[in-house]
VEXVO-558450 format. One record per residue (C-alpha): residue in three letters; x, y, z; residue number from 1. Coordinates in pm, 1 decimal. Layout:
<rs>
r rest ALA xx X yy Y zz Z nr NUM
...
</rs>
This chain:
<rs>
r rest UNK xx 5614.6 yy 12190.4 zz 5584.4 nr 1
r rest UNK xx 5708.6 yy 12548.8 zz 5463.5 nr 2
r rest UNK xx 5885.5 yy 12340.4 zz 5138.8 nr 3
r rest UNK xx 5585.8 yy 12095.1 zz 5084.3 nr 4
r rest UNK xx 5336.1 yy 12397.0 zz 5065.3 nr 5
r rest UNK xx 5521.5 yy 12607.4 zz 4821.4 nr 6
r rest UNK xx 5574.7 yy 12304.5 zz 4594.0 nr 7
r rest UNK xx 5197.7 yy 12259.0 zz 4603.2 nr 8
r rest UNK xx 5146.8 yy 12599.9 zz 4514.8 nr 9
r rest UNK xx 5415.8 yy 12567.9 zz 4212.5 nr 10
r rest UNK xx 5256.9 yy 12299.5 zz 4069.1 nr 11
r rest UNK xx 4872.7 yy 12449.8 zz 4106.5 nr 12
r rest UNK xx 5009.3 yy 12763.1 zz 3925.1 nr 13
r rest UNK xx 5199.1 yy 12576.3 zz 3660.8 nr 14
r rest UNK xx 4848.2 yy 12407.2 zz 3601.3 nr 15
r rest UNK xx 4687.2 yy 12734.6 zz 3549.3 nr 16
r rest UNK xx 4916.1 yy 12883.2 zz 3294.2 nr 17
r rest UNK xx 4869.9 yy 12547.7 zz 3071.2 nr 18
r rest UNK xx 4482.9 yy 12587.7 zz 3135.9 nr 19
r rest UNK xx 4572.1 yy 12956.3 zz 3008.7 nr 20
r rest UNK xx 4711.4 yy 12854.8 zz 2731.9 nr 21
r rest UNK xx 5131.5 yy 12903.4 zz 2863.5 nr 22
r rest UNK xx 5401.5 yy 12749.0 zz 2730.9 nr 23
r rest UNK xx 5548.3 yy 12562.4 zz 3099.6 nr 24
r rest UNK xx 5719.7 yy 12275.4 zz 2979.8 nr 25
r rest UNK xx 5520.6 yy 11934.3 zz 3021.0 nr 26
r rest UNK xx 5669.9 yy 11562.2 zz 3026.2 nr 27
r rest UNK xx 5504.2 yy 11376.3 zz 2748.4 nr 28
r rest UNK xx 5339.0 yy 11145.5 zz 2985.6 nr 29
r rest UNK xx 5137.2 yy 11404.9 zz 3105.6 nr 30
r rest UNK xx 5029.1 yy 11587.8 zz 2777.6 nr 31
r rest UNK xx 4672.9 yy 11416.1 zz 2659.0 nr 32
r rest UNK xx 4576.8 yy 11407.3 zz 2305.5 nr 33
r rest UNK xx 4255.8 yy 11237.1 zz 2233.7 nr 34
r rest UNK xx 4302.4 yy 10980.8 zz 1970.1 nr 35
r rest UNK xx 4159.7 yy 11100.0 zz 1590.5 nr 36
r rest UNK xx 3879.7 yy 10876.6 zz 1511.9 nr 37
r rest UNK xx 3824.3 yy 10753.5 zz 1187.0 nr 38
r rest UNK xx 3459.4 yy 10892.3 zz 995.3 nr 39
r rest UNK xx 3325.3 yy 10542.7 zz 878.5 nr 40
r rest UNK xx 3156.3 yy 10579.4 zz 555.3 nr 41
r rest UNK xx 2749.8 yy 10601.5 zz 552.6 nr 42
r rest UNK xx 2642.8 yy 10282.8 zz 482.7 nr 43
r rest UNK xx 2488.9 yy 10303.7 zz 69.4 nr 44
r rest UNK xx 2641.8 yy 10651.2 zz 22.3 nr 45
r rest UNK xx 2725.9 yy 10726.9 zz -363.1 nr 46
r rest UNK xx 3115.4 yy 10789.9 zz -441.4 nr 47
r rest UNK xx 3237.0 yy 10857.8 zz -760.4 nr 48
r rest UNK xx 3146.8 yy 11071.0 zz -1046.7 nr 49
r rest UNK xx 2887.8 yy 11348.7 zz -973.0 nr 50
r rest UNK xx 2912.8 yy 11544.3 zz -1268.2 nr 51
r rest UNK xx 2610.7 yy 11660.0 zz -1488.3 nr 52
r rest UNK xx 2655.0 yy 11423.6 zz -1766.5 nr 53
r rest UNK xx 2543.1 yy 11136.5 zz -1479.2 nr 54
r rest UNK xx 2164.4 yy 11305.7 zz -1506.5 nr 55
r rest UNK xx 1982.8 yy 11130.4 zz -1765.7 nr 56
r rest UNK xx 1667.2 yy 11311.4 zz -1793.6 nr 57
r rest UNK xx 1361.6 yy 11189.7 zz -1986.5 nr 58
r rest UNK xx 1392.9 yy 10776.9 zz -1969.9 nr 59
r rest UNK xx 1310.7 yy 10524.3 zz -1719.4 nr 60
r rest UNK xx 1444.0 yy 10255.1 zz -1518.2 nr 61
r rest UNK xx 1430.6 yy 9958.9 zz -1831.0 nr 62
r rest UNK xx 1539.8 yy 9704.9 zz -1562.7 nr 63
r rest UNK xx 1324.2 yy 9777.6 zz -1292.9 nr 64
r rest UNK xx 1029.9 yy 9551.6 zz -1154.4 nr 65
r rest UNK xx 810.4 yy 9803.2 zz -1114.7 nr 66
r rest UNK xx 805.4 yy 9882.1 zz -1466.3 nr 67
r rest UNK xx 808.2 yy 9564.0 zz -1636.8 nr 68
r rest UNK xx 1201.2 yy 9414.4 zz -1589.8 nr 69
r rest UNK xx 1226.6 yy 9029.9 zz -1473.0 nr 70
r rest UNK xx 1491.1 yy 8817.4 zz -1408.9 nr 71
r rest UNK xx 1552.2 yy 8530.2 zz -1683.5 nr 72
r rest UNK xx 1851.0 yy 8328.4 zz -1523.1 nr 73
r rest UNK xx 2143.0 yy 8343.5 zz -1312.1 nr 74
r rest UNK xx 2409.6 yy 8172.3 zz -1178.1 nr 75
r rest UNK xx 2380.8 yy 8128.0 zz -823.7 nr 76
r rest UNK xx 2065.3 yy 8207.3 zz -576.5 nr 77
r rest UNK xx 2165.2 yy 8035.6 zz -277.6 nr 78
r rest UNK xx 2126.5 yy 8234.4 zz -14.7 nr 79
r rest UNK xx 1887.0 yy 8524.0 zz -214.3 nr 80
r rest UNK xx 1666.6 yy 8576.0 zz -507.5 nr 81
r rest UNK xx 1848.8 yy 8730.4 zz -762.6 nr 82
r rest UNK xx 1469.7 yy 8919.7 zz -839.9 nr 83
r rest UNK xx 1569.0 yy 9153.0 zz -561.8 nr 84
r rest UNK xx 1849.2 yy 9378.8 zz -705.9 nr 85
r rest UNK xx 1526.7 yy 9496.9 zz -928.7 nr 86
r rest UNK xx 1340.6 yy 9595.1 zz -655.1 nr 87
r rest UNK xx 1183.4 yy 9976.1 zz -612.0 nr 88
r rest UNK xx 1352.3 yy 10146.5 zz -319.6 nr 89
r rest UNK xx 1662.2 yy 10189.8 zz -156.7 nr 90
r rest UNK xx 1812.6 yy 9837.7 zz 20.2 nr 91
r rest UNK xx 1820.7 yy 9839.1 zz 412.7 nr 92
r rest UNK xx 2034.1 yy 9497.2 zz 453.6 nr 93
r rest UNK xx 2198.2 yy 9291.6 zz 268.8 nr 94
r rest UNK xx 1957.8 yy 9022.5 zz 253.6 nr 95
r rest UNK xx 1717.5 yy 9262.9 zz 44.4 nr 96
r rest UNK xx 1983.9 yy 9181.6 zz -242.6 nr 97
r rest UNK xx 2141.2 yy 8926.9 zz -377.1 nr 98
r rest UNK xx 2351.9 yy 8743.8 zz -227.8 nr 99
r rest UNK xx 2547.2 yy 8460.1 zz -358.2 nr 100
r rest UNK xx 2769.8 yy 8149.4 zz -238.7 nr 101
r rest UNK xx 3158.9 yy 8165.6 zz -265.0 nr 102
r rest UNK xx 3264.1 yy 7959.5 zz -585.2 nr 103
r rest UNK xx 3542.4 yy 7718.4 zz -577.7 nr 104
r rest UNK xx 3636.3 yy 7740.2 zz -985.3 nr 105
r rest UNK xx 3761.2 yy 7907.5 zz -1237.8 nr 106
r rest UNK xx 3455.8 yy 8029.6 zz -1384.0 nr 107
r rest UNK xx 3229.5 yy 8385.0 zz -1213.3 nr 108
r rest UNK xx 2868.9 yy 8447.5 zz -1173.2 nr 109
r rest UNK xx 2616.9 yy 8629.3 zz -1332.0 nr 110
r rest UNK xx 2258.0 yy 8713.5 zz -1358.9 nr 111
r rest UNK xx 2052.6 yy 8768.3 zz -1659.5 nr 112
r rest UNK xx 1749.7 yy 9056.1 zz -1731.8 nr 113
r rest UNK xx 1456.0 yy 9131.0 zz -1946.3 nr 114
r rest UNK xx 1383.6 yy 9502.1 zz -2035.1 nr 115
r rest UNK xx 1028.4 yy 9661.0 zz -1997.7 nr 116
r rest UNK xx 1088.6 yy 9703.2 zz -2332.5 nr 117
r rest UNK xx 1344.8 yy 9724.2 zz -2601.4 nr 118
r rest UNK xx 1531.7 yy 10052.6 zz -2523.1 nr 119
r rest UNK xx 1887.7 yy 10225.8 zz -2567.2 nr 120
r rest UNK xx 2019.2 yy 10222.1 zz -2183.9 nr 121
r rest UNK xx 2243.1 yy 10519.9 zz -2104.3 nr 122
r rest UNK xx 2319.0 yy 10470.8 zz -1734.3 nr 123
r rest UNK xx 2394.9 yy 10175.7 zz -1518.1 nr 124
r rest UNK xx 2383.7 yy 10183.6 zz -1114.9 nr 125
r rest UNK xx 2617.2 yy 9909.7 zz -953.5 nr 126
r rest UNK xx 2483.9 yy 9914.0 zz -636.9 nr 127
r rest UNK xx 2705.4 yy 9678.3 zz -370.3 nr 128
r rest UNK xx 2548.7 yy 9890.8 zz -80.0 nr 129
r rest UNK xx 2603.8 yy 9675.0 zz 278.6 nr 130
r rest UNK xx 2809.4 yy 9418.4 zz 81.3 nr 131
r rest UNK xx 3145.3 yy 9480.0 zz 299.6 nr 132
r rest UNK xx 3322.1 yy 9126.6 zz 244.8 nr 133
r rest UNK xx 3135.6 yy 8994.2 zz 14.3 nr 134
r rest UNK xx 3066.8 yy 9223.2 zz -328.8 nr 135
r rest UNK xx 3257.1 yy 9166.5 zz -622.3 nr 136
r rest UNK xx 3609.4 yy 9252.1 zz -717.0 nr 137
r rest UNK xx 3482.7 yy 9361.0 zz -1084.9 nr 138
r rest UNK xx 3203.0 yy 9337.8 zz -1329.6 nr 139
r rest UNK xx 3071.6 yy 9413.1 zz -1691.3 nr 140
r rest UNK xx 2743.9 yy 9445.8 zz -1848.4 nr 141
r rest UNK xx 2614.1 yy 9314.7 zz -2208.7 nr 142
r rest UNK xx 2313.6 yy 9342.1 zz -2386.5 nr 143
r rest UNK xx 2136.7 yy 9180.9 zz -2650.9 nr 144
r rest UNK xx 1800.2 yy 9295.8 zz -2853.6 nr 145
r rest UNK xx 1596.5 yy 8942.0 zz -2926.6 nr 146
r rest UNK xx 1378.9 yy 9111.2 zz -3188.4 nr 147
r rest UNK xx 1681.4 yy 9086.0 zz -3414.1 nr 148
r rest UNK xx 1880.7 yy 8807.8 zz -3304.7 nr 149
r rest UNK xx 1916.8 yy 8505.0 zz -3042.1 nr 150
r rest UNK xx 1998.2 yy 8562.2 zz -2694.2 nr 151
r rest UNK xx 2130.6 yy 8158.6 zz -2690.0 nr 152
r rest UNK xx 2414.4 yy 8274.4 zz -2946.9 nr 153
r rest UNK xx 2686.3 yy 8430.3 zz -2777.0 nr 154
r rest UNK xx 2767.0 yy 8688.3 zz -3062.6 nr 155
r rest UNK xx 2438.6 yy 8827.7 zz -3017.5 nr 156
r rest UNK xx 2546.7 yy 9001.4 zz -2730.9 nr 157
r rest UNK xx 2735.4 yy 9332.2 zz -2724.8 nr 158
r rest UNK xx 2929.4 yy 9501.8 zz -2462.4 nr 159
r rest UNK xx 2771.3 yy 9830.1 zz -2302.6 nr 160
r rest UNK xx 3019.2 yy 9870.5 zz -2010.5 nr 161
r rest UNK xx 3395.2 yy 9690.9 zz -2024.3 nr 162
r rest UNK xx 3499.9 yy 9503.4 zz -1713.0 nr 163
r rest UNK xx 3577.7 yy 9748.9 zz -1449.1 nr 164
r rest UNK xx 3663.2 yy 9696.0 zz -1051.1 nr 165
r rest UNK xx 3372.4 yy 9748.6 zz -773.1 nr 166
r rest UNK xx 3437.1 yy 9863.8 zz -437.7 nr 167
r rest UNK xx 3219.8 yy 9697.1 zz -53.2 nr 168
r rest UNK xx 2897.8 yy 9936.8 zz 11.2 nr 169
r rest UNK xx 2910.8 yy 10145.7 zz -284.7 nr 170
r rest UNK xx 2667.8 yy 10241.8 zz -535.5 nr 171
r rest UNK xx 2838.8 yy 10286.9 zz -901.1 nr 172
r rest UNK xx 2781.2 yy 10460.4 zz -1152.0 nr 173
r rest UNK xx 2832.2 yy 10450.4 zz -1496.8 nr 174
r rest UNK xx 2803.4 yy 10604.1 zz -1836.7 nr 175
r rest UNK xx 2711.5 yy 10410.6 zz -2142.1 nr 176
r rest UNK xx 2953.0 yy 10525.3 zz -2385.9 nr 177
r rest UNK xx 2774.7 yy 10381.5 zz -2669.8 nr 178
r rest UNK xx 2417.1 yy 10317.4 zz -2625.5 nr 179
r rest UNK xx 2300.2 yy 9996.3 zz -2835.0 nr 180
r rest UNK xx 1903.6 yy 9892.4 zz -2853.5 nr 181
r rest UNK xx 1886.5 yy 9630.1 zz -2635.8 nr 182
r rest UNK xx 1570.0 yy 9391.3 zz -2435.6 nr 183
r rest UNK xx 1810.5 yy 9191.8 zz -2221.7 nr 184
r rest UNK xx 2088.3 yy 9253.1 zz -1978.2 nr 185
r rest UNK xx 2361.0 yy 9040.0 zz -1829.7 nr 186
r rest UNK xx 2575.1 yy 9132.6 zz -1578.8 nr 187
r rest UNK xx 2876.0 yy 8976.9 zz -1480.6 nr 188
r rest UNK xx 3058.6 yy 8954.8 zz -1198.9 nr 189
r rest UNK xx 3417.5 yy 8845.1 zz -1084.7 nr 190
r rest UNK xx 3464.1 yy 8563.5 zz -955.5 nr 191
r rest UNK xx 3150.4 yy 8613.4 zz -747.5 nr 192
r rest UNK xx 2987.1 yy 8869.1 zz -485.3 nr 193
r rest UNK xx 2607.1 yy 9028.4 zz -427.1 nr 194
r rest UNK xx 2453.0 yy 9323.0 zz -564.6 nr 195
r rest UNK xx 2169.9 yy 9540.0 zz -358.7 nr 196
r rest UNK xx 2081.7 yy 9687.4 zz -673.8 nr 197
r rest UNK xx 2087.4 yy 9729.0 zz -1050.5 nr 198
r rest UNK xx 1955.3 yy 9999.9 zz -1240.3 nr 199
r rest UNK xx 1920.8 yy 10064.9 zz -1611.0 nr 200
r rest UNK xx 1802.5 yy 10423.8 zz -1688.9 nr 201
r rest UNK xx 1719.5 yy 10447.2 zz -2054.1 nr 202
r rest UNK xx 1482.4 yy 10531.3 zz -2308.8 nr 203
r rest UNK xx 1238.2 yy 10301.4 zz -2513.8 nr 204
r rest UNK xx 1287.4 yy 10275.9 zz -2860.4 nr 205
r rest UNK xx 945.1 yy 10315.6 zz -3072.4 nr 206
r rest UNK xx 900.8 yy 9963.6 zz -3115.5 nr 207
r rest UNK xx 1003.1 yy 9961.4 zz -2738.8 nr 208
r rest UNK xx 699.7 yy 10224.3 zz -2659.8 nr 209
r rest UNK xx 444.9 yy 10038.8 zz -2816.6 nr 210
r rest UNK xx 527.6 yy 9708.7 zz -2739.4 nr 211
r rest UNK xx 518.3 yy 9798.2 zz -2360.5 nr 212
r rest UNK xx 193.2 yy 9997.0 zz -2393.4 nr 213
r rest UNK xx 56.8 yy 9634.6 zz -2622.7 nr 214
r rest UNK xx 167.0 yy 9410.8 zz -2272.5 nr 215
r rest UNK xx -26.4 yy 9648.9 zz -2023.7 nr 216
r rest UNK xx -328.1 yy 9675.3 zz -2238.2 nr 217
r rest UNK xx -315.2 yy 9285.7 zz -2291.0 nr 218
r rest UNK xx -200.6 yy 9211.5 zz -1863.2 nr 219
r rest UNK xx -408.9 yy 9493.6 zz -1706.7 nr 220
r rest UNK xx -676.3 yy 9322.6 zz -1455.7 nr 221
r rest UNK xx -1001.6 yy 9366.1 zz -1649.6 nr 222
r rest UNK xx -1207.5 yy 9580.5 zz -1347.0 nr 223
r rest UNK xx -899.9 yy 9801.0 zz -1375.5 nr 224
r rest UNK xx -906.7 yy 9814.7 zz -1769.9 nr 225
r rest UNK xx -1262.9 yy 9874.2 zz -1745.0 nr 226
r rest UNK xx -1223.1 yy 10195.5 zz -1566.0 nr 227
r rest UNK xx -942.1 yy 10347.2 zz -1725.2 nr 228
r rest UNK xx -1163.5 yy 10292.7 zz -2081.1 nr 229
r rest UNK xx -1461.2 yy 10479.5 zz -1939.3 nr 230
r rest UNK xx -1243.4 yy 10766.2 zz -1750.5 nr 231
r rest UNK xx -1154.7 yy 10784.0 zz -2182.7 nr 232
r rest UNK xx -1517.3 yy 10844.3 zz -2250.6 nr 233
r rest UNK xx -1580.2 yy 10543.2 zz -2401.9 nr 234
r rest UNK xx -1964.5 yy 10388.2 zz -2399.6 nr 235
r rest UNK xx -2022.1 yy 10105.5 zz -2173.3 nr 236
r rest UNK xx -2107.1 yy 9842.5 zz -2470.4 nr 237
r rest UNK xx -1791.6 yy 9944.6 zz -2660.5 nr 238
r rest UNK xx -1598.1 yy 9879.8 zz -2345.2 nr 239
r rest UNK xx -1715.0 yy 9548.7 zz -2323.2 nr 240
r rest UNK xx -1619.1 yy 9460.9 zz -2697.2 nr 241
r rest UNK xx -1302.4 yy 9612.0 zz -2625.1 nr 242
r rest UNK xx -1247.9 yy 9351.0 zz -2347.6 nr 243
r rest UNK xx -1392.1 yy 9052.9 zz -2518.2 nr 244
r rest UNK xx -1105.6 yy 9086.1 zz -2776.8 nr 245
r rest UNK xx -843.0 yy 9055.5 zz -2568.2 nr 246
r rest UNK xx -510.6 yy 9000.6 zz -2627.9 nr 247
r rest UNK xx -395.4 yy 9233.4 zz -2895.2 nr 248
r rest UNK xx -98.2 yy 9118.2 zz -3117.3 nr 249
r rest UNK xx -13.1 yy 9495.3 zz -3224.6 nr 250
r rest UNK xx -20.3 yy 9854.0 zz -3139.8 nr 251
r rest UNK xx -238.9 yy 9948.4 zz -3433.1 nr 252
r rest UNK xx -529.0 yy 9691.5 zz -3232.9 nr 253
r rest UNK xx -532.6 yy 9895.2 zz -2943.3 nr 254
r rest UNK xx -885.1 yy 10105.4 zz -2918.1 nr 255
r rest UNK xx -864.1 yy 10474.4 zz -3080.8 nr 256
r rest UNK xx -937.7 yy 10647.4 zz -2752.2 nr 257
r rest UNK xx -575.2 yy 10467.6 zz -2635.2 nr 258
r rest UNK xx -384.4 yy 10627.2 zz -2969.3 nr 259
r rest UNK xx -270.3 yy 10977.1 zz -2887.0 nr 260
r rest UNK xx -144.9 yy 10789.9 zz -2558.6 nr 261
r rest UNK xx 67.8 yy 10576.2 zz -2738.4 nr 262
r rest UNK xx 193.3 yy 10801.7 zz -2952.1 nr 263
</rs>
């Protein structure tokens, strides 16, 4: 009993000098580690380059819907409209962007843009955010500016950023090394795989600025014209005449009070 007792004791005060912080030696079995867990990424977060030269300051989203970009074409929009990787906001699924089938040939999709307006774009967003099996393994952007040439002939279209690999739930993004005017976008992707988003920061050429300014003055719902005209201080009978010759073809046939706007 005596022995049983003092190897109780033994073993309680062996326990105390490890809770201590002592060095009593310890079979492996009996020393607990708790296993390292792995930090899963935040689903969206940016990687990449965050240096300065990424800030494009004083331009605009060209491709965005918000401010006048539309989808013209695309490959594939089985299982999502390709309309949503130009979408305001942030994605919360991936069924807010587009998502397309698996292809079984040679060739890769792609989806094709219109511009708010003809502009120089200087930064492009890749945006694969929630796509975890199914972005794409790589992808390039071209442009082409259809106030000079034909977006159906291939050699109207110029390369703004070389093929270059994506990565699952990731939002890219990349420096236009030699900013062309363009009014459309295509991007391609290899072989196939969804975006959440695609985003063209930029700035409007001249002919770009007025052009866009022409479209809203010619698209604007009329009670909504009507106001913004008489917040100008413009009399109610000129307003009307104003509205009565709508559409304008040209910047210089937009009403005075609009002109140091434009400009």
């Amino acid at each position: 009993m005596e022995h049983a007792r003092a190897q109780v004791a033994g073993g309680r005060a062996r326990r105390q000098r490890l809770h201590r912080g002592g060095h009593s030696p310890v079979h492996p079995r009996a020393a607990h580690h708790p296993p390292r867990r792995r930090r899963r990424p935040v689903p969206g977060a940016r990687r990449g380059d965050h240096r300065p030269r990424l800030l494009v300051t004083g331009g605009l989203d060209l491709a965005a819907l918000e401010n006048g970009g539309r989808i013209t074409g695309c490959s594939n929009e089985f299982y999502s409209s390709p309309s949503n990787i130009i979408a305001p906001g942030l994605p919360r699924t991936m069924g807010e962007g587009w998502e397309n089938a698996r292809r079984r040939d040679d060739g890769n999709d792609w989806v094709e843009l219109g511009l708010a307006g003809c502009g120089e774009v200087r930064l492009l967003e890749l945006d694969t955010s929630y796509f975890l099996y199914n972005a794409p393994g790589a992808a390039e952007v071209s442009g082409c500016d259809e106030t000079t040439s034909d977006p159906a002939v291939p050699a109207s279209w110029f390369t703004l950023l070389e093929r270059v690999d994506l990565r699952p739930d990731t939002r890219h993004r990349f420096v236009v090394a030699a900013p062309r005017p363009a009014t459309r976008l295509r991007v391609d992707v290899f072989p196939d795989g969804g975006l959440a988003r695609l985003r063209a920061h930029g700035r409007l050429t001249a002919d770009g600025h007025e052009a866009l300014w022409v479209r809203w003055f010619n698209t604007l719902p009329r009670p909504h014209l009507r106001a913004v005209l008489e917040g100008l201080g413009m009399p109610g009978g000129r307003v009307d005449a104003v509205l009565a010759g709508r559409p304008v073809e040209k910047a210089d046939e937009l009403p005075a009070e609009l002109a140091d706007l434009v400009r």
